[in-house]
N, C-alpha and C positions, 0 to 999 in steps of 0.2 A: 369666269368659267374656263379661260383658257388657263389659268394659271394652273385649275385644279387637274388639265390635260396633259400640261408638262411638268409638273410637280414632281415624277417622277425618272424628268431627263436626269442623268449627271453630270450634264456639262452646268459651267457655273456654279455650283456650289458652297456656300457660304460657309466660317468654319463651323465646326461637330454637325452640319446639317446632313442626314443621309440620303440614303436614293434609292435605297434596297430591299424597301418595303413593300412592292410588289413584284413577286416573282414571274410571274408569269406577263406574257406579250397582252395586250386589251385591245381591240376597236373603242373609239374614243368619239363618240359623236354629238354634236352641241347643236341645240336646238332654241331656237328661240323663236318663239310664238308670234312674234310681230313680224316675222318675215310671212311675207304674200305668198311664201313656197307652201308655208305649211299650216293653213290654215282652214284647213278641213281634212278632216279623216284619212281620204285616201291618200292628200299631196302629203298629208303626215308620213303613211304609210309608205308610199312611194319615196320619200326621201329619205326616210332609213334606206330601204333597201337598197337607194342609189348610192348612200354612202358606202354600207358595204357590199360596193359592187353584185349586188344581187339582184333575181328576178323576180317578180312577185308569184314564185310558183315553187312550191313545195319540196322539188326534187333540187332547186339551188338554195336551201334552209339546210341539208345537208354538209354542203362544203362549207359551212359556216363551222370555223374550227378553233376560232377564239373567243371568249367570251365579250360581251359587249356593252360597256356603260354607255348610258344615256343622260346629260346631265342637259335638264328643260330649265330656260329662262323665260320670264314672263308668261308662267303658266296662267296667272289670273286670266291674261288677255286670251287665251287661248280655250279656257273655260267659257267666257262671256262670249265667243264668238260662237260656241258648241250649243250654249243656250238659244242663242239668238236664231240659228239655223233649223234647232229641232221647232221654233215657233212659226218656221215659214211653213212646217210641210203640213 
């Protein structure tokens, strides 16, 4: 996942590979399910918003000014944990 985060550096670059295929700036945020941070809904929630420096309040959703990819690793395990929780309540 990080590769597909810097994929678009241009430093390094191999010959004829290019780098100029996304024009625009992105938030880049990697997620991966087996971290303890995020493994229930809100620390989900929360950990977006802590990446991009955000509040979890609607008037800081605004100053959100670049678009934002989200690339999830180990969604299975993050599924089975969503199941497992909605059986406790």
């Amino acid at each position: 996942m990080n590769y597909l985060k810097l994929i678009h550096n241009c430093n390094d670059l191999r010959d004829g590979q290019r780098c100029n295929w996304i024009k625009q700036e992105y938030n880049w945020i990697l997620v991966n399910f087996e971290n303890i941070a995020v493994q229930s809904l809100e620390d989900f929630i929360g950990y977006v918003l802590g990446k991009l420096k955000l509040q979890n309040d609607d008037k800081d959703l605004d100053n959100l000014t670049e678009p934002t990819i989200i690339l999830m690793d180990n969604i299975k395990f993050g599924l089975e944990l969503s199941e497992s929780s909605e059986k406790n309540y």
